[in-house]
C-alpha positions as CSV (number, residue, x, y, z in Angstrom):
1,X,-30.4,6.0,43.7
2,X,-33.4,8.0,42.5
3,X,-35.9,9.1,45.2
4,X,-39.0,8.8,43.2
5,X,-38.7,5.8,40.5
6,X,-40.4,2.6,39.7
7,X,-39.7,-0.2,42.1
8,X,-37.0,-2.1,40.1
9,X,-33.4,-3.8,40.8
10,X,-30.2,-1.7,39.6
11,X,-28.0,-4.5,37.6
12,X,-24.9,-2.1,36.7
13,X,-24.1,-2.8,32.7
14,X,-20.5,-4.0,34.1
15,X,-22.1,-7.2,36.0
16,X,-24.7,-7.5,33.1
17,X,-21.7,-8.1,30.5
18,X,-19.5,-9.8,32.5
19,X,-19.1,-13.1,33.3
20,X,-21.0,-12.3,36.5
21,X,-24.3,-12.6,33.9
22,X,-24.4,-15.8,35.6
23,X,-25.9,-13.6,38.5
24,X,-28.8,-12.9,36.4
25,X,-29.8,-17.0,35.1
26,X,-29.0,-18.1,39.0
27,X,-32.5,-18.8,40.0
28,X,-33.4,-20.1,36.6
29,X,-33.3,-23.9,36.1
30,X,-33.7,-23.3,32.4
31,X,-31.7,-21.8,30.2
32,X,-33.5,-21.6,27.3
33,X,-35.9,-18.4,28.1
34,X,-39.2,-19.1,26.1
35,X,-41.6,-21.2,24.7
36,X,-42.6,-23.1,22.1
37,X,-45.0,-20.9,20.8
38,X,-42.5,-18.2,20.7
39,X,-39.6,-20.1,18.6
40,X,-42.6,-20.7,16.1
41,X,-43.1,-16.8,15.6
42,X,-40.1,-16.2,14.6
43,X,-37.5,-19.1,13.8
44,X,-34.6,-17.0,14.7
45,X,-32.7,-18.0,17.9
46,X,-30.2,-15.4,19.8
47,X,-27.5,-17.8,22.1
48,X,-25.5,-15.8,24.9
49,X,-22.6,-16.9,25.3
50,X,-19.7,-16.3,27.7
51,X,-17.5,-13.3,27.2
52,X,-14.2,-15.3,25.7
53,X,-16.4,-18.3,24.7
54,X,-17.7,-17.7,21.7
55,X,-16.3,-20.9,19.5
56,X,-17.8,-23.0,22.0
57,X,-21.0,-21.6,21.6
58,X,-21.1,-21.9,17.9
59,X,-19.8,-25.5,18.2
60,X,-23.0,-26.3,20.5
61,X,-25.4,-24.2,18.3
62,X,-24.2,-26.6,15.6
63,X,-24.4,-29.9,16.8
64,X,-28.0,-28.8,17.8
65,X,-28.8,-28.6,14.1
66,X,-28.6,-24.2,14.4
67,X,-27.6,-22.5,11.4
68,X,-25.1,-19.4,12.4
69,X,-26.2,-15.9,10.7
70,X,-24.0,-14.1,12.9
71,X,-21.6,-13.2,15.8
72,X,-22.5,-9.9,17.2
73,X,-20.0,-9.7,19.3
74,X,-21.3,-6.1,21.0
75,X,-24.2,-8.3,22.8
76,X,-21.7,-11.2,22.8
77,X,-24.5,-13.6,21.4
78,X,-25.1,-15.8,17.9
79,X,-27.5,-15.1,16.0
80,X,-28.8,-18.4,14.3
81,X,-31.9,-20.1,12.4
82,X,-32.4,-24.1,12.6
83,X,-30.8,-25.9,9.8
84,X,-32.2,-28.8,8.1
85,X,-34.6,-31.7,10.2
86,X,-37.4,-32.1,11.9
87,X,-36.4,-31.3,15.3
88,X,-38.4,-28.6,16.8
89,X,-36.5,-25.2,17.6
90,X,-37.0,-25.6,21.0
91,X,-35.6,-29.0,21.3
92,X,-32.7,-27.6,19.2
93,X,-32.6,-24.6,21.9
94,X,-32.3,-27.3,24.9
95,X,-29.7,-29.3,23.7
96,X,-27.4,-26.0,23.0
97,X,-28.2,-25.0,26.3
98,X,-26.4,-28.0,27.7
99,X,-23.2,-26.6,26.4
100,X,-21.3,-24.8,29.5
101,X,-20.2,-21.8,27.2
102,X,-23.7,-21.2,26.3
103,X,-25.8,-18.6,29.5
104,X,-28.9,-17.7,27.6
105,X,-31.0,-18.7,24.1
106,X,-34.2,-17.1,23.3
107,X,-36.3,-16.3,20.5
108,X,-35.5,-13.2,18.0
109,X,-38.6,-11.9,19.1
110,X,-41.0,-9.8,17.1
111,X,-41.8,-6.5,18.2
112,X,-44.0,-3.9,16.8
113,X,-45.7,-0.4,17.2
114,X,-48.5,-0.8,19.8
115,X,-50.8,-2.8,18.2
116,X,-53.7,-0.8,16.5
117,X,-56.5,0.3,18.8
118,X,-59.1,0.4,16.7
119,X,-62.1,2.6,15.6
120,X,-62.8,5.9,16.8
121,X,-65.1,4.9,19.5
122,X,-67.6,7.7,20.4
123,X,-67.7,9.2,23.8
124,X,-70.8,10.9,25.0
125,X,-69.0,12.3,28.1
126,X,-66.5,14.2,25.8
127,X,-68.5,16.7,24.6
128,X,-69.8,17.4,28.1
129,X,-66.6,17.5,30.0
130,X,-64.6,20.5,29.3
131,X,-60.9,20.4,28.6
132,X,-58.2,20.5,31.1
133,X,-57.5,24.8,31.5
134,X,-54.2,23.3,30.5
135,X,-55.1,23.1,27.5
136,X,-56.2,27.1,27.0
137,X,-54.6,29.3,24.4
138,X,-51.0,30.3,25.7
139,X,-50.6,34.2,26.2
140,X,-46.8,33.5,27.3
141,X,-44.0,36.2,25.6
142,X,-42.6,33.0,24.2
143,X,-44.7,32.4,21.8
144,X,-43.7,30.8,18.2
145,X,-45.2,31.6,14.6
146,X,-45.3,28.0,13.9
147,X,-49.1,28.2,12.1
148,X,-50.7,25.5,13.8
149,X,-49.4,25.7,17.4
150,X,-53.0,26.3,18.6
151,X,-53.9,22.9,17.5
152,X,-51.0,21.5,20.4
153,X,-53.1,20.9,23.1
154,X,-50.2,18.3,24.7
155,X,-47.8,21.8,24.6
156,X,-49.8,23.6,26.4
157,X,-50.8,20.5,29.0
158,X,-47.1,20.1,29.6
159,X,-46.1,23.8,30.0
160,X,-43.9,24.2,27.5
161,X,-44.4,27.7,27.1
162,X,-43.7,28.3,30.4
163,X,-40.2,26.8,29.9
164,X,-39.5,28.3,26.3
165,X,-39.4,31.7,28.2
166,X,-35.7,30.4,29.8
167,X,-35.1,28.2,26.5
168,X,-36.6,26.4,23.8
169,X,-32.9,25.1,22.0
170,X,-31.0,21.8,23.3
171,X,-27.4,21.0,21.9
172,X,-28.2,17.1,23.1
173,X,-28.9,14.6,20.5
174,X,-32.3,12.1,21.0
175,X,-32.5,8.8,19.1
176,X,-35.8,8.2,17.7
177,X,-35.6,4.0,17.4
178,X,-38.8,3.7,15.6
179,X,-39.5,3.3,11.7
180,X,-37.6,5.8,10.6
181,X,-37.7,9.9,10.3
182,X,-38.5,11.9,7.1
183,X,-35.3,13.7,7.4
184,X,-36.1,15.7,4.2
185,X,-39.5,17.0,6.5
186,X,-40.0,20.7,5.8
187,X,-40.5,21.1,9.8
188,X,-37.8,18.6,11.0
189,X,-34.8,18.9,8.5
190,X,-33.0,21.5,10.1
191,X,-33.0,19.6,13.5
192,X,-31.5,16.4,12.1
193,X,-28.4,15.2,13.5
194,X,-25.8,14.9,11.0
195,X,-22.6,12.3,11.5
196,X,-19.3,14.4,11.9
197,X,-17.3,11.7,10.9
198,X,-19.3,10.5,7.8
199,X,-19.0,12.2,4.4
200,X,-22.7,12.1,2.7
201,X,-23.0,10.0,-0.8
202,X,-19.8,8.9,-1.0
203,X,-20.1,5.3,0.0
204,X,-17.1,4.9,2.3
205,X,-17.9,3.9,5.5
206,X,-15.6,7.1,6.6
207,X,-16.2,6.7,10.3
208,X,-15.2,3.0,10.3
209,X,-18.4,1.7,11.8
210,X,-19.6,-1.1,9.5
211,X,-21.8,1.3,7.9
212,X,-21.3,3.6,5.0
213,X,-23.0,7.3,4.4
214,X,-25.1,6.5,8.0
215,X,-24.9,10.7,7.6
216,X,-28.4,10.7,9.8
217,X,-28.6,7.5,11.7
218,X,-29.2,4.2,10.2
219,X,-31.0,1.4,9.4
220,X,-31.3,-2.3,10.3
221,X,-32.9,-4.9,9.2
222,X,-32.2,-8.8,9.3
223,X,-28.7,-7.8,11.0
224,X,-27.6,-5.7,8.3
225,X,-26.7,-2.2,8.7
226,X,-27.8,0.6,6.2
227,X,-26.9,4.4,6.4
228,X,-30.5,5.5,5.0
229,X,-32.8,5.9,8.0
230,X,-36.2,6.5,6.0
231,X,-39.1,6.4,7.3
232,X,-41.3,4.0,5.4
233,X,-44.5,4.4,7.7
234,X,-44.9,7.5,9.4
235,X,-44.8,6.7,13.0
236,X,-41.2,7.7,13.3
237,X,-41.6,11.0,11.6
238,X,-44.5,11.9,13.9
239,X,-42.4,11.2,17.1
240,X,-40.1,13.2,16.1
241,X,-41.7,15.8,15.2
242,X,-43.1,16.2,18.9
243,X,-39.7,15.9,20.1
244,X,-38.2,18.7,18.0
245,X,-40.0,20.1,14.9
246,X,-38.7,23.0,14.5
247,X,-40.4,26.1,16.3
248,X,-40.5,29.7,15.3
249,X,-40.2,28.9,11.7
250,X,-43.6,29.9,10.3
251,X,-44.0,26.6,9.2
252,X,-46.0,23.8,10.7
253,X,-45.9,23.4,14.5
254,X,-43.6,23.6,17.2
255,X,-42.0,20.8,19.0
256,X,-41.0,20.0,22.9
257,X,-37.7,21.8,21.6
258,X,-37.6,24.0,18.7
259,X,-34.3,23.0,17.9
260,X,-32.3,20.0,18.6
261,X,-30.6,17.0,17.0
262,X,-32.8,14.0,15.9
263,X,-30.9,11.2,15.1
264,X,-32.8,8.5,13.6
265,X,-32.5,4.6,14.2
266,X,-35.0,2.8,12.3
267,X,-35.4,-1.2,12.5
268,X,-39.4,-1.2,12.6
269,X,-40.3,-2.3,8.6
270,X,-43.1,-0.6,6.5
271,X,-45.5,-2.5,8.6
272,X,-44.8,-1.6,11.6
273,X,-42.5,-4.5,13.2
274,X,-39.3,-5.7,13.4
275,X,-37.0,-7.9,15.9
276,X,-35.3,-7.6,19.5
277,X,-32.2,-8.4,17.3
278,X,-32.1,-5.3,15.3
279,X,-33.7,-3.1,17.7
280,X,-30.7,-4.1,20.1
281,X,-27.8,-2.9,17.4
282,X,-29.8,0.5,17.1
283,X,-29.0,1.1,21.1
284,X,-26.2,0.1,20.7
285,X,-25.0,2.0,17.4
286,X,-26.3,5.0,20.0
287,X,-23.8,3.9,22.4
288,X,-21.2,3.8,20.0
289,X,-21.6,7.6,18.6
290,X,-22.0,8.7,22.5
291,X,-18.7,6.9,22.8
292,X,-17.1,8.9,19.9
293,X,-18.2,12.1,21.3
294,X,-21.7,12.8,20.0
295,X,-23.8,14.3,23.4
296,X,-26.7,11.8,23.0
297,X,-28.9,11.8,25.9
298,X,-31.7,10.2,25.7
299,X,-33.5,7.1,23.1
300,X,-37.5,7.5,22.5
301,X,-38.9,4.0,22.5
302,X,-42.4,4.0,21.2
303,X,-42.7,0.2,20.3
304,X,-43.1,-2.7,22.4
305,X,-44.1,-6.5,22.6
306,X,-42.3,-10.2,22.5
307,X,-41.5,-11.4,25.4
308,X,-38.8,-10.9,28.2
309,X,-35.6,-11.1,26.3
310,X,-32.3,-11.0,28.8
311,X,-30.4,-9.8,25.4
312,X,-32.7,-6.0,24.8
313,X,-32.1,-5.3,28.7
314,X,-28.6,-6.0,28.9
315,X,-28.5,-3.3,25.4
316,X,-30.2,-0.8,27.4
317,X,-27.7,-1.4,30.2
318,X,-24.9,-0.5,28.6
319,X,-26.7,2.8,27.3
320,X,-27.4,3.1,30.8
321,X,-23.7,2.6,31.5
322,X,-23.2,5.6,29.4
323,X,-25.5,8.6,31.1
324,X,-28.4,7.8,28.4
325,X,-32.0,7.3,29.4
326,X,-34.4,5.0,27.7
327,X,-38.1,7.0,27.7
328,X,-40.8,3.7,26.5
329,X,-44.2,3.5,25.8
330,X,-46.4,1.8,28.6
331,X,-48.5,0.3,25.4
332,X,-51.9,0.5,24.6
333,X,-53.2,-2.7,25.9
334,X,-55.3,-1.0,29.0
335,X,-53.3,-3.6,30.9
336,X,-51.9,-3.2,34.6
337,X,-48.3,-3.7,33.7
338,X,-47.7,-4.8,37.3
339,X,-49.2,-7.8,36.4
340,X,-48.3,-8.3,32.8
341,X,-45.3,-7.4,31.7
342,X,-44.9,-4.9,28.5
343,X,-41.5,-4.6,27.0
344,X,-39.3,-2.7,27.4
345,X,-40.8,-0.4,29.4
346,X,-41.0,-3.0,32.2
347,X,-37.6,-3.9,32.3
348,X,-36.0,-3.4,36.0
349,X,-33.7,-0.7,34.7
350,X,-33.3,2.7,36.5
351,X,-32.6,4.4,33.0
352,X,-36.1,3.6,31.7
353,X,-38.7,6.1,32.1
354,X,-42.2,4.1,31.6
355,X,-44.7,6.6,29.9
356,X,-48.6,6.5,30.0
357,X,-51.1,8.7,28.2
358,X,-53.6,11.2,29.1
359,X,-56.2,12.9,27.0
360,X,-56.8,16.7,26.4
361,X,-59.2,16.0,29.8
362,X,-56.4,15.1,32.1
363,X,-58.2,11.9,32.4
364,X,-56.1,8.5,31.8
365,X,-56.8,7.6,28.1
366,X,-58.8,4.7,28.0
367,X,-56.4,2.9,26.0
368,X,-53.6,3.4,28.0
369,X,-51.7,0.3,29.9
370,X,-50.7,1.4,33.6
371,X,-49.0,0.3,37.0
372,X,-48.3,2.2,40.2
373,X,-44.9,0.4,40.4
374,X,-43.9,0.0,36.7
375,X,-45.4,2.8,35.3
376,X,-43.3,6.0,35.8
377,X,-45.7,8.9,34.7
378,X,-48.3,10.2,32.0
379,X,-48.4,12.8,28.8
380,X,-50.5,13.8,26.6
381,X,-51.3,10.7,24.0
382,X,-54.8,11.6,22.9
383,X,-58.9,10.2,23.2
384,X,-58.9,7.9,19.8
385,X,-62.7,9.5,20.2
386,X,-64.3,11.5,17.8
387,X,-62.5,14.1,17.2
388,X,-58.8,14.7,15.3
389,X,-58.2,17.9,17.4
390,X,-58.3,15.7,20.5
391,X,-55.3,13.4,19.4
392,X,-51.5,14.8,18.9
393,X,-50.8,16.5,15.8
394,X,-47.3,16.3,14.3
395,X,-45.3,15.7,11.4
396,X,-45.7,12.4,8.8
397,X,-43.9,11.9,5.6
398,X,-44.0,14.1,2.8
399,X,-44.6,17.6,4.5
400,X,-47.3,16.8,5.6
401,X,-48.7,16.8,9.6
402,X,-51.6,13.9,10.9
403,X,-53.4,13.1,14.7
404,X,-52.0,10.1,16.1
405,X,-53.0,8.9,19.4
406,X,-51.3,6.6,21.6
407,X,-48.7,6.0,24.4
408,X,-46.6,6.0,21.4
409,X,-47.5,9.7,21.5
410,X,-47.0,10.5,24.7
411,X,-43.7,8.8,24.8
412,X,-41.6,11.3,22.5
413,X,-43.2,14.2,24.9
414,X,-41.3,13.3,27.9
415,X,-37.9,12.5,25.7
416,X,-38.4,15.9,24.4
417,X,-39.1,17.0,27.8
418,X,-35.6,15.7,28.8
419,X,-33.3,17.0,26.1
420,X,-34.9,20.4,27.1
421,X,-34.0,20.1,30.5
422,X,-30.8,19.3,29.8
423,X,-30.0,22.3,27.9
424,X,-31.1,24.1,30.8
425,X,-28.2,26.1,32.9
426,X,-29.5,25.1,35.9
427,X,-29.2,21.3,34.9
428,X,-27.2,20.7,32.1
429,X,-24.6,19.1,34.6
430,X,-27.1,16.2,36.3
431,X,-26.2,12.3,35.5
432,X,-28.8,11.0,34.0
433,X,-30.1,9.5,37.3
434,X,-30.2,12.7,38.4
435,X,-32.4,14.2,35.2
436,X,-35.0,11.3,35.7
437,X,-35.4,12.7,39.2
438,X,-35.7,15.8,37.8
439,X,-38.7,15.0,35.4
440,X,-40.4,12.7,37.9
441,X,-40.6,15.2,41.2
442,X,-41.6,17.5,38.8
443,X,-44.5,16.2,37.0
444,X,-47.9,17.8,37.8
445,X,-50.1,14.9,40.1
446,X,-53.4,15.0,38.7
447,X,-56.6,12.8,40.3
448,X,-56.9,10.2,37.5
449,X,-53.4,9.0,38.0
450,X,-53.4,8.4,41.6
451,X,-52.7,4.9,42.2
452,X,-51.9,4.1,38.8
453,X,-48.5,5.2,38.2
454,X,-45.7,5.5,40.4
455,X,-46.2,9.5,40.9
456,X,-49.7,9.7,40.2
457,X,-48.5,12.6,38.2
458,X,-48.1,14.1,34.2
459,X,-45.4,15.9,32.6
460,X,-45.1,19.2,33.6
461,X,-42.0,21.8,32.6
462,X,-43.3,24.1,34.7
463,X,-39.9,24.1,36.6
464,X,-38.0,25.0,33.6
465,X,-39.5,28.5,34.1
466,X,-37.7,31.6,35.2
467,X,-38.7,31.4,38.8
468,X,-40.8,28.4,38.6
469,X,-44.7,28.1,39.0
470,X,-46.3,31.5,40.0
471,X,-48.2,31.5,43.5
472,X,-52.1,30.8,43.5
473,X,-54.4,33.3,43.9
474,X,-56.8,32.0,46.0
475,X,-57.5,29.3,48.7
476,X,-58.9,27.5,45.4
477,X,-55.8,26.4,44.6
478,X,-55.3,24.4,47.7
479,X,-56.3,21.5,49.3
480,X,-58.4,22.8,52.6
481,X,-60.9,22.2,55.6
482,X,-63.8,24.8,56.7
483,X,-63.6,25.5,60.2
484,X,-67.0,26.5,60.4
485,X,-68.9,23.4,59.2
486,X,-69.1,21.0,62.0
487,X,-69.7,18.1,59.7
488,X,-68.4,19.7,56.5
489,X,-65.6,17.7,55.9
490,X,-65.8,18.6,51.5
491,X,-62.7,20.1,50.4
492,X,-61.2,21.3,47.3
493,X,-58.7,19.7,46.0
494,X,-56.9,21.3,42.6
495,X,-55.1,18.8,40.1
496,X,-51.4,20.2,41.0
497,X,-51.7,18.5,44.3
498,X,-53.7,15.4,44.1
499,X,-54.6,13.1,47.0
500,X,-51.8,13.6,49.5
501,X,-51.0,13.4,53.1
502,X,-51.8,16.8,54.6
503,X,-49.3,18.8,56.0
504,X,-48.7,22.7,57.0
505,X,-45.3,24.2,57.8
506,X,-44.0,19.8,57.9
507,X,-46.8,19.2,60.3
508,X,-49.3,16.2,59.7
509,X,-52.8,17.0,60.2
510,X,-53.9,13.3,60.3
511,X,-54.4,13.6,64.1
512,X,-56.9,16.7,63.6
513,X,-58.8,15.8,61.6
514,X,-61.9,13.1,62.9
515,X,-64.2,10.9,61.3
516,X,-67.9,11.1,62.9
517,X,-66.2,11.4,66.1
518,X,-63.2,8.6,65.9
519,X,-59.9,10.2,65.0
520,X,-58.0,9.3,62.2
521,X,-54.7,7.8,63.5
522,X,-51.4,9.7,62.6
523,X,-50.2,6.8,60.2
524,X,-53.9,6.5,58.5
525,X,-52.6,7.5,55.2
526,X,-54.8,9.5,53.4
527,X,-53.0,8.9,50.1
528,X,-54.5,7.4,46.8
529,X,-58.6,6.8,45.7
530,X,-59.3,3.6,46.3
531,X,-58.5,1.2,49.2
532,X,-57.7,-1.6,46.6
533,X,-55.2,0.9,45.1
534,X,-53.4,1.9,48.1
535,X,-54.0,-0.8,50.7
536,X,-52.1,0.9,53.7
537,X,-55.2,3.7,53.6
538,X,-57.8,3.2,56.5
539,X,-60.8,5.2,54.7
540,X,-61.7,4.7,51.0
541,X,-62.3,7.8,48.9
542,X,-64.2,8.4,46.1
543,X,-63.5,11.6,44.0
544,X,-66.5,12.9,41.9
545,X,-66.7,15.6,39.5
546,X,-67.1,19.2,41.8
547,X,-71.1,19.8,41.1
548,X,-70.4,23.6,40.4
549,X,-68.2,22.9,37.6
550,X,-64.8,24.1,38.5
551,X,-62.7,21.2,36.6
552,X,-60.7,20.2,37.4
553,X,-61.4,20.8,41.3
554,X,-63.2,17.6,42.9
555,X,-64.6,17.0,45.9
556,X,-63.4,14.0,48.0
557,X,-65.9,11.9,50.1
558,X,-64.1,9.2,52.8
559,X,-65.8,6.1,54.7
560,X,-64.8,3.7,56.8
561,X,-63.2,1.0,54.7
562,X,-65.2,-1.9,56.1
563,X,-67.7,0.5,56.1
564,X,-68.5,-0.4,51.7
565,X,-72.5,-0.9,52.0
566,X,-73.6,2.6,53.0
567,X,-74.3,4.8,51.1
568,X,-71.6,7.9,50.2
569,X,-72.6,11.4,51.8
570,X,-70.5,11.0,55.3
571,X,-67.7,13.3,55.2
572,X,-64.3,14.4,56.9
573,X,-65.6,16.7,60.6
574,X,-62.8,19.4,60.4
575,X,-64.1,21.2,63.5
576,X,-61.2,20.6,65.5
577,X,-58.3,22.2,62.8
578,X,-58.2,23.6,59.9
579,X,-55.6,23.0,57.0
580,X,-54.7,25.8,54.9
581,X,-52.5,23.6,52.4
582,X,-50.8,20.5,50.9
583,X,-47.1,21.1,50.0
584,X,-45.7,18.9,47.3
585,X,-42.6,18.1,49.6
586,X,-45.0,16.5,51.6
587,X,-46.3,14.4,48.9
588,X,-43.0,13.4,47.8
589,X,-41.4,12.4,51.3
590,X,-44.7,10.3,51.6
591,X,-44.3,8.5,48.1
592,X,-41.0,8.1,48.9
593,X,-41.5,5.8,52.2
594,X,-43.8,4.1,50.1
595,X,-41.9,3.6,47.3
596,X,-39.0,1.7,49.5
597,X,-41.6,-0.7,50.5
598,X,-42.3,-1.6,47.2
599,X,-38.8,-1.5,46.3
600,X,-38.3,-3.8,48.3
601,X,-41.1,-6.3,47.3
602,X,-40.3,-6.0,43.4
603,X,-36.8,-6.7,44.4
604,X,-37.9,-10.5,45.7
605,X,-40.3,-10.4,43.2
606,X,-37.7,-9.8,40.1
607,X,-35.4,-12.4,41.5
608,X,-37.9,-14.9,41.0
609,X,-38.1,-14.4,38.0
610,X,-37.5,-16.4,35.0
């Protein structure tokens, strides 16, 4: 089990596929998983069936008055539309649930790329608040020619040039499930994977897969397979060109990896959308390849919507069956996703890595959904402000390079981020529990994500380094107490470390430190912002910007928690110790113990579930 993950439940792909599904539907008097409303969207019904079962099934879809399209026997469901009649689809739905063969129906739901944000709104604070440091020019030795790498402000907030001194080539293979990739790209060609069992423009389906010439990925739409992966839109392209446009090539800029393999599964149309249906057989034409020996590691996800559908998650599992992880967007509502779901990124599986967005300030972009126990960490996405150069640059269709902003953006950063690591020496042999770990005890904890993700952190490859992060060079880089102020109690506190419980040498400090004159008590954790946010925390904090200007160093002001009608100025009385530091393995064990608890909770709240 990962130390540091979202709260979810662990259903192994075996049970999920087995006739043990019945595990999942126990709790649920209904099988019939939607709503009226729904079934209207799209007319389309999916019907799980029982491994072994299937004529049954199709027998009850047609006395309900279903139409079969299809038996995709890989997801072992039918894929059907209602025939002739009046009878509402969902009336149609609960009379095939009655059949015993029959464990599941639900809509084909529609999903989509998250859905437009808008105008450029303006934002007067932007042009006052400086960017992160991370985003200064890079003087690493590792630099590439590519001509518009200064223009990659979320390469330089992740570190990447840090870890392109060890490396900067993967031999994995990501999918991009998306809308396609420009495979022709003048940046990206050269890092498109190519089928070892297909022979191009031929049209024999060489490799035996239902698909012929699928040479770079493929294409579905409606349930039919295609072997020309184009992208029609853009969105695709521009994912993966963050993942791996190819660096060092004096062309264009540089991506997480500046080589790799991209192999792309489209099923989003021209306009953006597409079904659960096809986006299932793109993760699972994925599995298929990594079961015939191609080393694909990891599927970027930047699309979301629809409802909960028992069919996608039981896709992923068997991806997650084979040592691939599923990085999705967190969406762009500006939603809590602990409260409402988003899909897939919510789905209680350990493979999924849930992926917010920041913007060139290290601040959560406004636009950016969240959850401190569905939510796994940020990257860079963009502002959707003013100004282009604030937004990720990459590649679009045709040669060409565009801003996009998004979590749809941020998304393909980490799944670079991943197929990187893997290439490393050091950790080219982790499962692919193990790599998530990796990523997530790595990431850099930054102020505005305390309490809204579940490491309060951003990507950071700092650790792919040789010899990881240098040492700071002054006490500014730590989180300390002056000794000499009897009431002084304001401390700097860098963005590597973040709110944290104290600790020097594995001591906690809580006990030292008092609050005008009452100690703080050893398990008065001093952990995230805001009480609301962290509801085990005796004292409420409120960070502010540091008056001097130092960003992105803040100073922290604490209070009484039932103490919320006087005014802020009281502050932490460190005359009785002094702290000199916050270690990160202090952080973690901390999130850790947390992170039971609320594995716990989500584990009797997921079971309720319907």
């Amino acid at each position: 089990m990962l130390s540091m993950v979202r709260a979810c439940v662990f259903v192994p792909a075996a049970v999920l596929m087995s006739a043990g599904s019945h595990a999942i539907h126990a709790a649920q008097d209904d099988k019939v998983q939607s709503s009226a409303v729904a079934f209207a969207t799209n007319p389309e019904v999916l019907i799980r069936y029982e491994a072994g079962r299937s004529a049954e099934a199709r027998r009850a879809a047609e006395e309900a008055g279903f139409e079969i399209l299809e038996d995709y026997e890989p997801g072992l469901y039918l894929r059907t539309r209602p025939g002739p009649g009046t009878r509402s689809v969902a009336a149609r739905a609960v009379a095939a649930s009655s059949a015993e063969a029959v464990l599941r129906i639900e809509p084909n739901y529609i999903v989509s790329i998250p859905e437009p944000i808008g105008p450029r709104r303006p934002n007067p604070a932007a042009a006052a608040s400086p960017r992160s440091p991370a985003a200064a020019p890079s003087t690493s030795a590792a630099t590439p020619d590519d001509p518009r790498l200064a223009e990659l402000w979320g390469m330089e907030n992740i570190r990447a040039a840090i870890a392109w001194e060890t490396g900067h080539e993967s031999p994995v293979v990501v999918g991009v499930i998306d809308t396609g990739v420009d495979y022709t790209h003048e940046d990206l060609r050269d890092n498109i994977w190519v089928n070892p069992n297909e022979t191009p423009g031929d049209g024999v389906d060489d490799d035996m897969n239902g698909i012929a010439d699928d040479v770079h990925g493929a294409r579905f739409d409606g349930g039919v397979g295609t072997g020309d992966p184009m992208d029609d839109n853009a969105h695709g392209t521009h994912c993966a060109g963050t993942i791996g446009a190819v660096g060092d090539n004096a062309v264009g800029v540089a991506g997480v990896n500046w080589k790799v393999r991209i192999m792309a599964l489209k099923f989003l149309r021209a306009n953006g959308s597409g079904t659960t249906d096809d986006a299932i057989r793109c993760i699972d034409y994925a599995v298929a390849q990594k079961r015939n020996g191609v080393d694909l590691r990891v599927l970027s996800n930047s699309w979301g919507g629809g409802g909960r559908s028992t069919l996608l998650e039981e896709a992923i599992a068997r991806a997650e069956a084979e040592e691939i992880l599923f990085v999705a967007a967190a969406g762009n509502s500006s939603q809590d996703n602990d409260r409402t779901d988003n899909y897939p990124s919510n789905y209680p599986l350990e493979s999924i890595i849930a992926v917010a967005s920041i913007n060139v300030r290290e601040e959560m972009s406004w636009f950016s959904s969240f959850g401190f126990e569905t939510v796994d960490l940020a990257a860079p996405g963009g502002t959707l402000e003013s100004e282009d150069a604030d937004d990720i640059l990459s590649t679009v269709p045709g040669n060409a390079y565009d801003f996009f902003a998004g979590t749809s953006m941020a998304t393909p950063h980490v799944a670079g981020a991943v197929a990187l690591a893997w290439a490393h020496p050091d950790h080219s042999g982790k499962s692919a529990a193990e790599m998530k770990e990796l990523i997530l005890d790595n990431a850099r904890s930054i102020p505005s994500l305390s309490g809204r993700c579940v490491t309060g952190a951003t990507l950071d490859l700092t650790f792919l380094g040789d010899g990881g992060p240098p040492p700071p060079e002054t006490p500014d880089d730590l989180a300390y107490f002056g000794r000499e102020a009897e009431q002084a109690g304001a401390f700097g506190l860098n963005s590597s470390t973040g709110s944290a419980i104290y600790m020097l040498g594995g001591t906690v400090y809580q006990s030292n430190l008092t609050f005008l004159g009452e100690e703080v008590t050893p398990d008065g954790h001093l952990g995230w912002v805001y009480r609301e946010d962290y509801p085990f925390a005796p004292f409420d904090f409120l960070f502010t910007k540091d008056p001097i200007g130092l960003a992105p160093y803040h100073r922290v002001y604490a209070r009484p928690a039932e103490e919320i009608g006087v005014p802020f100025g009281w502050m932490l009385d460190a005359s009785r110790g002094e702290v000199l530091g916050v270690t990160d393995a202090g952080i973690r064990s901390e999130r850790r113990r947390q992170l039971e608890e609320i594995r716990a909770r989500s584990a009797e709240r997921d079971a309720d579930r319907p």
